[in-house]
VMD Tcl script that builds the backbone (N, CA, C; Angstrom):
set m [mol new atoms 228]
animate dup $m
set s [atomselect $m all]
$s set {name element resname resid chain x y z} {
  {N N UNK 1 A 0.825 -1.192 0.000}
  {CA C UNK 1 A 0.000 0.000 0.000}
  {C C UNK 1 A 0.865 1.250 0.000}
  {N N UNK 2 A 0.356 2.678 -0.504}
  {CA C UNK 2 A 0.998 3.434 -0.690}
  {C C UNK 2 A 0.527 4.612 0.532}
  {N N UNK 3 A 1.836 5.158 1.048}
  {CA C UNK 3 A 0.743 5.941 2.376}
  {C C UNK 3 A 0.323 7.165 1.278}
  {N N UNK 4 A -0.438 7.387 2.089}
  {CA C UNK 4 A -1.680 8.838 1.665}
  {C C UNK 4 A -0.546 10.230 2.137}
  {N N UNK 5 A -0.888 10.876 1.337}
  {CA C UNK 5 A -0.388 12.375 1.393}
  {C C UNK 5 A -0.445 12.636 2.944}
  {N N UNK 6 A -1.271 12.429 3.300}
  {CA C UNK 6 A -1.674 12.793 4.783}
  {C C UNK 6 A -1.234 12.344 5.924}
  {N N UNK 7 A -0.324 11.119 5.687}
  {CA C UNK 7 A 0.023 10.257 6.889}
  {C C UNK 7 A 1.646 11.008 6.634}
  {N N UNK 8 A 2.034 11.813 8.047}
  {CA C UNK 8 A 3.212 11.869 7.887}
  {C C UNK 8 A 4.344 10.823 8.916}
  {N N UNK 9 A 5.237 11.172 9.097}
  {CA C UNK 9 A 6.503 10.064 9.923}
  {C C UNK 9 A 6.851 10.377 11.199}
  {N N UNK 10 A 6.492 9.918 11.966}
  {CA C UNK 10 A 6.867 10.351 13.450}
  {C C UNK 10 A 7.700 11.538 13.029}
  {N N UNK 11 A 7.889 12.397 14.238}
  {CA C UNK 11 A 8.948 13.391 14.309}
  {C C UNK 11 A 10.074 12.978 15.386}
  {N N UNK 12 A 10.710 13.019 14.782}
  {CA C UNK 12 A 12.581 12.493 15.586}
  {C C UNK 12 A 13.170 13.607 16.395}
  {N N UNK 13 A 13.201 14.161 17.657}
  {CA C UNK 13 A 13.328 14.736 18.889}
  {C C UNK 13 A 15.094 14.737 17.764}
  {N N UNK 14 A 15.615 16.117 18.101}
  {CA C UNK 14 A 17.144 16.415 18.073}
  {C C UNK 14 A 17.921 15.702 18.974}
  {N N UNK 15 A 19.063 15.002 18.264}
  {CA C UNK 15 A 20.451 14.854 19.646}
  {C C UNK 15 A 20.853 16.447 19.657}
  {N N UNK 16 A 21.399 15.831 20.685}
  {CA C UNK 16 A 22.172 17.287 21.213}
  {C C UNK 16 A 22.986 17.790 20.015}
  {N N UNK 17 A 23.929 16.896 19.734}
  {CA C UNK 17 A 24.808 17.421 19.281}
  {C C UNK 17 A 24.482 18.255 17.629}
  {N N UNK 18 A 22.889 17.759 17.552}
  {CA C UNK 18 A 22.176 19.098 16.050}
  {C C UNK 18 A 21.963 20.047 16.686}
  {N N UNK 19 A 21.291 20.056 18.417}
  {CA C UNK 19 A 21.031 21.268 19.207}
  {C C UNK 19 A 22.098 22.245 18.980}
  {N N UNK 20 A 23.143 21.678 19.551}
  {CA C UNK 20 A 24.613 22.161 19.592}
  {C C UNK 20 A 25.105 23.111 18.417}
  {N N UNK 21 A 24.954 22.415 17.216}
  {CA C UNK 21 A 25.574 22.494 16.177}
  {C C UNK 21 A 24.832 24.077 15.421}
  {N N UNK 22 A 23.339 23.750 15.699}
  {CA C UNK 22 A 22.077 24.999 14.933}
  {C C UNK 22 A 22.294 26.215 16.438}
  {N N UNK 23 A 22.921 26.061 17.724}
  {CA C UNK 23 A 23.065 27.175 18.146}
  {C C UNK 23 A 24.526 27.760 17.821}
  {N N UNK 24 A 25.477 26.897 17.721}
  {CA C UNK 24 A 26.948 27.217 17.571}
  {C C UNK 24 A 26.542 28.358 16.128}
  {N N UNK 25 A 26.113 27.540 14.992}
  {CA C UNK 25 A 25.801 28.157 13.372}
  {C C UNK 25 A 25.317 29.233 13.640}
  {N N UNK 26 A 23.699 29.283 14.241}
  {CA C UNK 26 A 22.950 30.883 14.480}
  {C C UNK 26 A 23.754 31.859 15.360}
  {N N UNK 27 A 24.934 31.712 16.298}
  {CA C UNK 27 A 25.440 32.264 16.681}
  {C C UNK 27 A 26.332 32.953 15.389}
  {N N UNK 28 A 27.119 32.640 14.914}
  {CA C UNK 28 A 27.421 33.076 13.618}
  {C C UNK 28 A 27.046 33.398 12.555}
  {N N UNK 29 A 25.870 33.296 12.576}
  {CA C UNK 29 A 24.939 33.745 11.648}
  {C C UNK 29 A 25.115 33.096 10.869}
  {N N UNK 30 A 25.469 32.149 10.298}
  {CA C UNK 30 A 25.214 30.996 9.038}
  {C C UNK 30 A 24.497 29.730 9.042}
  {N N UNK 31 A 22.966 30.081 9.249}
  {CA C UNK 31 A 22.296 28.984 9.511}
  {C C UNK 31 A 21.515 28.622 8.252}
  {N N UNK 32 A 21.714 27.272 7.769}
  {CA C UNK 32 A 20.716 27.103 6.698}
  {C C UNK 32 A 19.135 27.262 6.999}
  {N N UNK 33 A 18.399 27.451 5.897}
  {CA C UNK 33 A 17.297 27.872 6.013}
  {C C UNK 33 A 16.365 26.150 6.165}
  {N N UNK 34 A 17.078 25.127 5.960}
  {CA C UNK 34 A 16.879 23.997 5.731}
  {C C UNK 34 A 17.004 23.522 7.500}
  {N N UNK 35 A 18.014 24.422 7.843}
  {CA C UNK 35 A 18.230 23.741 9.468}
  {C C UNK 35 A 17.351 24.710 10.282}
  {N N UNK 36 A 17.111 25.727 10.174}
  {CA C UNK 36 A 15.992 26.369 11.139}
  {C C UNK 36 A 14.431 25.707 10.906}
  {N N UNK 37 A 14.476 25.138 9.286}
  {CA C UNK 37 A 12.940 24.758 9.623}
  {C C UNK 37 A 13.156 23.337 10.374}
  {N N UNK 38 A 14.676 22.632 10.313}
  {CA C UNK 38 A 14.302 21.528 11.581}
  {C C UNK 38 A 14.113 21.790 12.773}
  {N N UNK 39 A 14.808 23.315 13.110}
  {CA C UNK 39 A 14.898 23.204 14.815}
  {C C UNK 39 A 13.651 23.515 15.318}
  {N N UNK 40 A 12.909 24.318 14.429}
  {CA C UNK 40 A 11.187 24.621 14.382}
  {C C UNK 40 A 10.233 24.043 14.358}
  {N N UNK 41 A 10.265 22.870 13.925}
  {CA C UNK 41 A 9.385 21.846 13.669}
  {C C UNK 41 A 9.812 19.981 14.733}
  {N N UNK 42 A 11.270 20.184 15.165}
  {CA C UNK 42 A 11.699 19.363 16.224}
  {C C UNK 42 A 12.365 19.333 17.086}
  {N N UNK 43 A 13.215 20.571 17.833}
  {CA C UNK 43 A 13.630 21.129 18.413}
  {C C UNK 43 A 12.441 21.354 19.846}
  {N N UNK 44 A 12.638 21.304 20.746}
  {CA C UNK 44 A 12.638 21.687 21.702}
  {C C UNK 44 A 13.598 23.600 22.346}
  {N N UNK 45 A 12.397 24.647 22.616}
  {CA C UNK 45 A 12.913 25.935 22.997}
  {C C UNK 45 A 13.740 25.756 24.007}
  {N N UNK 46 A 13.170 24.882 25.434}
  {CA C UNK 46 A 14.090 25.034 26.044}
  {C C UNK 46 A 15.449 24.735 26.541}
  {N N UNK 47 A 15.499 23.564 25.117}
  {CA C UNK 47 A 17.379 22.836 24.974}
  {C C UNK 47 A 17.798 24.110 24.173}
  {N N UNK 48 A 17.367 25.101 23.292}
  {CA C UNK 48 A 17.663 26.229 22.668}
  {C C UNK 48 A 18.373 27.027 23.373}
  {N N UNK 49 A 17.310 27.388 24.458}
  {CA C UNK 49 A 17.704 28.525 25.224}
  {C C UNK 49 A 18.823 27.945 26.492}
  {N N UNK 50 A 18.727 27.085 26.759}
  {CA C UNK 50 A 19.959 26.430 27.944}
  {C C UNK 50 A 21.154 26.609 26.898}
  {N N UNK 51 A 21.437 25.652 25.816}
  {CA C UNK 51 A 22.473 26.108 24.962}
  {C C UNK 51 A 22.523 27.388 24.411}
  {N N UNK 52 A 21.973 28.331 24.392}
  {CA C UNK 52 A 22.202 29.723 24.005}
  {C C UNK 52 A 22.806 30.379 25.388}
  {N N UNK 53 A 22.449 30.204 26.295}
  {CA C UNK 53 A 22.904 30.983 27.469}
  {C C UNK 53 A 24.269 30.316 27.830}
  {N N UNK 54 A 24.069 29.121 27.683}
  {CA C UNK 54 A 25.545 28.152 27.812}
  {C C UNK 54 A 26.818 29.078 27.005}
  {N N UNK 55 A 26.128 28.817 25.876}
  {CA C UNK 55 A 27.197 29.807 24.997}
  {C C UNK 55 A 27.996 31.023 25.104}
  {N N UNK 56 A 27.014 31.838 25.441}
  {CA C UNK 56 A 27.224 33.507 25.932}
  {C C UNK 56 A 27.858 33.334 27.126}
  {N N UNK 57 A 27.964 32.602 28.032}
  {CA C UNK 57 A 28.630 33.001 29.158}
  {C C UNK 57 A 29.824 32.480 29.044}
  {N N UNK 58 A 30.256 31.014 27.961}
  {CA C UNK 58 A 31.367 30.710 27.847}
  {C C UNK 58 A 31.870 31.422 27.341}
  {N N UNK 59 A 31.499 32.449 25.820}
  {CA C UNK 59 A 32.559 33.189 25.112}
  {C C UNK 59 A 32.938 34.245 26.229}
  {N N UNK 60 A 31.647 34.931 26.915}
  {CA C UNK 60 A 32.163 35.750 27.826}
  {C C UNK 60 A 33.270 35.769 28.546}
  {N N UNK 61 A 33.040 34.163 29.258}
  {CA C UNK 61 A 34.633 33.893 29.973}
  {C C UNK 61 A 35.868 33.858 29.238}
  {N N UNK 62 A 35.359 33.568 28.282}
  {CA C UNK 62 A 36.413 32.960 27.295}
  {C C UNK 62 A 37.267 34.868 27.106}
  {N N UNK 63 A 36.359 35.263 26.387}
  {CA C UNK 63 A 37.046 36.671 26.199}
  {C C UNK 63 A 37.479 37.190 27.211}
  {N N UNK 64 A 36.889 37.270 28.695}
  {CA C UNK 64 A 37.738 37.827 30.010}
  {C C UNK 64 A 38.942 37.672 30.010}
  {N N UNK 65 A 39.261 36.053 29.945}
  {CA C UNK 65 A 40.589 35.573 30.166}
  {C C UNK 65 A 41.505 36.027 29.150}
  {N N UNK 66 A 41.085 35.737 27.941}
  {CA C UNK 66 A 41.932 36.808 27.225}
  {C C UNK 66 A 42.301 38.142 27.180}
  {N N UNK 67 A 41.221 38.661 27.619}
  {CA C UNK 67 A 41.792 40.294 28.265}
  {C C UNK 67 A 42.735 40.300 29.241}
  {N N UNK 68 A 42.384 39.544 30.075}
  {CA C UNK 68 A 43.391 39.649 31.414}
  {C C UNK 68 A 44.969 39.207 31.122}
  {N N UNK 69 A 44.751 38.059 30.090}
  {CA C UNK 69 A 46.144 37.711 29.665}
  {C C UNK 69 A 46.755 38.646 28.947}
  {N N UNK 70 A 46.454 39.422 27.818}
  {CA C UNK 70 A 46.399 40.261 27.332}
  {C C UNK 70 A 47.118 41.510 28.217}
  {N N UNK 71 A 46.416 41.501 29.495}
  {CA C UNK 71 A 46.916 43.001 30.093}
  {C C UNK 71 A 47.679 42.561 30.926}
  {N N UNK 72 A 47.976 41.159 31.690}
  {CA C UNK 72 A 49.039 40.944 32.415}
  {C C UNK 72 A 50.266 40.792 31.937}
  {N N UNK 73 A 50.336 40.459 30.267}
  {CA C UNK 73 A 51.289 40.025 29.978}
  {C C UNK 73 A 52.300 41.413 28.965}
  {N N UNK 74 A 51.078 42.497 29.098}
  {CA C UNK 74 A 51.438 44.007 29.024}
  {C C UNK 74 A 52.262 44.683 30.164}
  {N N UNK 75 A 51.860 44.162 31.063}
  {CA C UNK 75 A 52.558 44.632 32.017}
  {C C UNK 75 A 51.797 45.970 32.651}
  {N N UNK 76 A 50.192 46.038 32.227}
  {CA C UNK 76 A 49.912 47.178 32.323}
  {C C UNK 76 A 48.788 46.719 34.091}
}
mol reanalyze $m
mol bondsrecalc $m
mol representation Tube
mol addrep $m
C-alpha cells in the first residue's frame, strides 16, 4: 500500500549534538534555512535557550581571560 499524502513520519526529537551544532551556526549567523525549519518543527525551545545561554557566558569567559592575559602580559 501506498501511504496517503496525509500520513506523515513520526517526528525524531534532536540529539544534542544538532542542538549544539544549529546554536553554535545561528550564533554566527550561518544557519541554513533547511536547518531552522528543523529546529522549528523538532527542536525543543528550552534545549535552545539552555544552549544559548551556555554559549554567551562561555565566550564571555572565554574573552575575560583573554583580556586579562592580554593586560598581564602588558605589564599594564
Amino acid at each position: 500500500m501506498a501511504k496517503s499524502s496525509e500520513q506523515k513520519e513520526p517526528v525524531k526529537p534532536m540529539r544534542f549534538r544538532d542542538t549544539l551544532s544549529s546554536v553554535l551556526m545561528a550564533a554566527l549567523g550561518v544557519q541554513s534555512n533547511k536547518a531552522r525549519q528543523r529546529d522549528f518543527s523538532q527542536g525543543k525551545p528550552s534545549h535552545f535557550i539552555l544552549l544559548g545561554i551556555g554559549f554567551t557566558l562561555t565566550f564571555v569567559l572565554v574573552v575575560l581571560g583573554v583580556v586579562k592575559l592580554v593586560l598581564s602580559l602588558s605589564g599594564a
